[in-house]
C-alpha positions as CSV (number, residue, x, y, z in Angstrom):
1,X,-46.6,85.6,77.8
2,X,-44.1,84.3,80.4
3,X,-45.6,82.0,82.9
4,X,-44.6,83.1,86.8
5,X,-44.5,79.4,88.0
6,X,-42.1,76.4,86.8
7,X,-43.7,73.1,85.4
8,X,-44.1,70.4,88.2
9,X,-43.0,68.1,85.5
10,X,-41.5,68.7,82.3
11,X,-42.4,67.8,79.0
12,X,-40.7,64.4,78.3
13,X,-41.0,63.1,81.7
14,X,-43.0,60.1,80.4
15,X,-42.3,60.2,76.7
16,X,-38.5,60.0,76.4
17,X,-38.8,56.5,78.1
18,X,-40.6,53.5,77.3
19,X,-44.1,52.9,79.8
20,X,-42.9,50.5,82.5
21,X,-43.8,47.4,83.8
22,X,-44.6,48.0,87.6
23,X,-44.6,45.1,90.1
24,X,-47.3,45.9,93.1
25,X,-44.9,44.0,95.4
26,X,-48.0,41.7,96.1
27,X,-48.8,39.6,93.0
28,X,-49.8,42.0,90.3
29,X,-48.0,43.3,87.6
30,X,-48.6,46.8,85.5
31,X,-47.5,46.2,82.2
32,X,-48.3,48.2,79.1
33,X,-51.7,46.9,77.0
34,X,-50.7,44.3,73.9
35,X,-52.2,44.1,70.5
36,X,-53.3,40.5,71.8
37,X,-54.9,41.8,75.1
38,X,-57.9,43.0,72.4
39,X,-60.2,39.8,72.7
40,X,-60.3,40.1,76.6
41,X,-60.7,43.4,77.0
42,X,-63.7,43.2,74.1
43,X,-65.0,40.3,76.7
44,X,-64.8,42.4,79.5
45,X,-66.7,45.0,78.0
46,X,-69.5,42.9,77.5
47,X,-70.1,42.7,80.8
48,X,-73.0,45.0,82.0
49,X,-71.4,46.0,85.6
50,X,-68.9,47.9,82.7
51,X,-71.9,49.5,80.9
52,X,-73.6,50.6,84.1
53,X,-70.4,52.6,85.6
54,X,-69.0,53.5,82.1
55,X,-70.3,55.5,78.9
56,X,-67.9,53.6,76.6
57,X,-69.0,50.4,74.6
58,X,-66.9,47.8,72.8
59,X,-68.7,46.5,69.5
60,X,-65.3,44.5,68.4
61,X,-62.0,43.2,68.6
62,X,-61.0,45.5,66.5
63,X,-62.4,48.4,68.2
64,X,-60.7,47.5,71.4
65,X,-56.9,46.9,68.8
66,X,-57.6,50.3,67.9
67,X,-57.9,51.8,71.9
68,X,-55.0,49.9,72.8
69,X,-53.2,51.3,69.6
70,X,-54.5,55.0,70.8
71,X,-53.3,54.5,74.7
72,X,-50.4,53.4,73.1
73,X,-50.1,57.0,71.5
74,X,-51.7,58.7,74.7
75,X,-48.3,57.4,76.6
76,X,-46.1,59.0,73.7
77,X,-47.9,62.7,73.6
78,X,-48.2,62.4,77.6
79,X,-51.8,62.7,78.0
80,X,-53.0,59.5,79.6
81,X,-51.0,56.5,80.7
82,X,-53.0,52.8,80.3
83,X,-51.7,49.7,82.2
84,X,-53.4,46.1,82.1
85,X,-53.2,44.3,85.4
86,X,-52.7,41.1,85.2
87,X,-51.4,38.4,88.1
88,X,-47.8,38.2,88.2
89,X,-47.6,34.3,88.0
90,X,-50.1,33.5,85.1
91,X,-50.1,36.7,83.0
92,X,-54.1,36.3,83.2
93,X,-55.8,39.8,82.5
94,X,-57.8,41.1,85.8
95,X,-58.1,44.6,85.1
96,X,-56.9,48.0,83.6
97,X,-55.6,51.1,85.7
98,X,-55.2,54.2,84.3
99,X,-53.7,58.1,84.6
100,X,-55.8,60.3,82.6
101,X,-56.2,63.8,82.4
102,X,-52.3,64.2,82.4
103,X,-51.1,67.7,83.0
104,X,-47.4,67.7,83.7
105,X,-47.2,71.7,84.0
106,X,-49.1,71.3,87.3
107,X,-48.2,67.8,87.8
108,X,-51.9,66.3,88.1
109,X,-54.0,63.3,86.9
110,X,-56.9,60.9,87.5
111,X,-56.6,57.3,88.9
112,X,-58.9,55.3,86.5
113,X,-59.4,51.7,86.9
114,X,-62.1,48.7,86.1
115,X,-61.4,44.6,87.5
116,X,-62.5,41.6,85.1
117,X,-65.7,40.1,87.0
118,X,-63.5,37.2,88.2
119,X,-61.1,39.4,90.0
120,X,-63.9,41.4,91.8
121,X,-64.5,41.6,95.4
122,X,-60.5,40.7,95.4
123,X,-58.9,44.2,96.6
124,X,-57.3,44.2,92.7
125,X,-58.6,47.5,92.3
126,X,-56.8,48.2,95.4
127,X,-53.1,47.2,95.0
128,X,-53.5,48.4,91.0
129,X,-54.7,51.9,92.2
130,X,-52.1,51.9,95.0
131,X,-49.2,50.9,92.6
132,X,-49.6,52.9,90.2
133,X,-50.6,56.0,92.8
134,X,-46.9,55.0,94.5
135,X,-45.1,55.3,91.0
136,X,-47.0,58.7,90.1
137,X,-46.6,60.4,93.4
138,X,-43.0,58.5,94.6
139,X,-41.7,58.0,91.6
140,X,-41.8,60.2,88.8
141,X,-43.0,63.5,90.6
142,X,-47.0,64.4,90.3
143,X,-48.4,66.4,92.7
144,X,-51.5,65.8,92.8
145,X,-53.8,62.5,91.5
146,X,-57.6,62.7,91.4
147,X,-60.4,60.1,91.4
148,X,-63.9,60.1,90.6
149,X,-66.8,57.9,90.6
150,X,-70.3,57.8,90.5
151,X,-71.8,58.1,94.0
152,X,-73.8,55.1,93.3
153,X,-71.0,53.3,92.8
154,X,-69.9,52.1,96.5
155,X,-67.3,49.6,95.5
156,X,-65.1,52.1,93.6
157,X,-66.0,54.4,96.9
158,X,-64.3,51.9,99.0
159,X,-61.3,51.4,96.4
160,X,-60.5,55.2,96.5
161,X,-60.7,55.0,100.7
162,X,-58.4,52.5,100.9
163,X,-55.8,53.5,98.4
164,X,-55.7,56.5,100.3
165,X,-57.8,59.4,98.2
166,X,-59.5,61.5,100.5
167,X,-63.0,62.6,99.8
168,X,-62.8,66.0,99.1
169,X,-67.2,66.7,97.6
170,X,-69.1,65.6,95.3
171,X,-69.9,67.1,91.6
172,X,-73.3,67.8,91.2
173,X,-74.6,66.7,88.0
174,X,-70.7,66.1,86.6
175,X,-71.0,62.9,84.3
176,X,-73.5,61.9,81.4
177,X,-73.8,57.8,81.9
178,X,-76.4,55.7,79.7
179,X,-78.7,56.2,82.1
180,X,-78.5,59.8,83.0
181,X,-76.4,62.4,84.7
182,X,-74.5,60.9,87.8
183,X,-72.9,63.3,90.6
184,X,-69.2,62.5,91.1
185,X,-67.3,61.8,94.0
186,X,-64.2,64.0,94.2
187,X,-61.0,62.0,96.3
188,X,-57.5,63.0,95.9
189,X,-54.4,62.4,97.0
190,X,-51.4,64.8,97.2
191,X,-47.6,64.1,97.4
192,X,-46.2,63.5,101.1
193,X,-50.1,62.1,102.2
């Protein structure tokens, strides 16, 4: 069956190139995740801010090589794109920002993102967020990008304000976290905000 509208972007649009490195302009960088990033992002894990606002665990190193092997595929099939944030001088890790949810036919995603605890408090969420929301909307075409957090969750409330997503409701009941459903704030952004 024929569909009546064209894709927003077509399939290829990230695959057919490698993921790039994207400079925030502001000290950051957006690189793709290394096989060596593993032991810091097993670390960060550890840390119970991360199990509090996320359902995921790491148990290992080599858990956390086999994620970054899997975003690593996610970039290649076009279904999520994974960056680490690091600082643009040292290299250090300070966070991860993420599209997920990829659908190029209607050119949408979701902004995901978590800080390392020394780079809280920091605005690193914000000029991640906002990079990579400047390459998906600017850049390479997408429509529309989505964020969500737990309501509870007032810091990643203020990230999505001031990268620019608009609150658009909450989702009653949407996400299953260790210690029980969580409504969802809904922000957005659209191209030309």
């Amino acid at each position: 069956m024929p569909f009546l509208t064209s894709p927003v972007l077509t399939a290829g649009t990230l695959a057919r190139r490698p993921q790039p490195t994207l400079a925030s302009g502001d000290g950051l960088l957006l690189r793709p995740w290394r096989a060596e990033d593993a032991p810091a992002v097993h670390e960060v894990f550890q840390d119970p801010v991360m199990h509090q606002w996320h359902a995921r665990a790491a148990d290992s190193e080599e858990e956390v090589a086999g994620w970054i092997r899997d975003w690593h595929r996610a970039w290649e099939e076009e279904r999520e794109a994974h960056w680490a944030v690091t600082d643009a001088d040292s290299g250090s890790l300070l966070g991860r920002v993420a599209l997920r949810e990829i659908r190029l036919d209607d050119g949408t995603a979701e902004v995901a993102y978590w800080t390392v605890p020394a780079a809280r408090g920091r605005g690193i969420a914000v000029r991640a967020a906002g990079a990579l929301t400047r390459w998906a909307l600017d850049e390479t075409g997408f429509h529309r990008l989505e964020l969500l957090h737990a309501v509870r969750n007032e810091a990643s409330c203020r990230v999505a304000s001031r990268t620019g997503f608009t609150l658009e409701g909450t989702k009653r009941g949407a996400v299953l976290h260790p210690d029980g459903r969580h409504d969802m704030h809904l922000h957005a952004r659209v191209r030309g905000d």
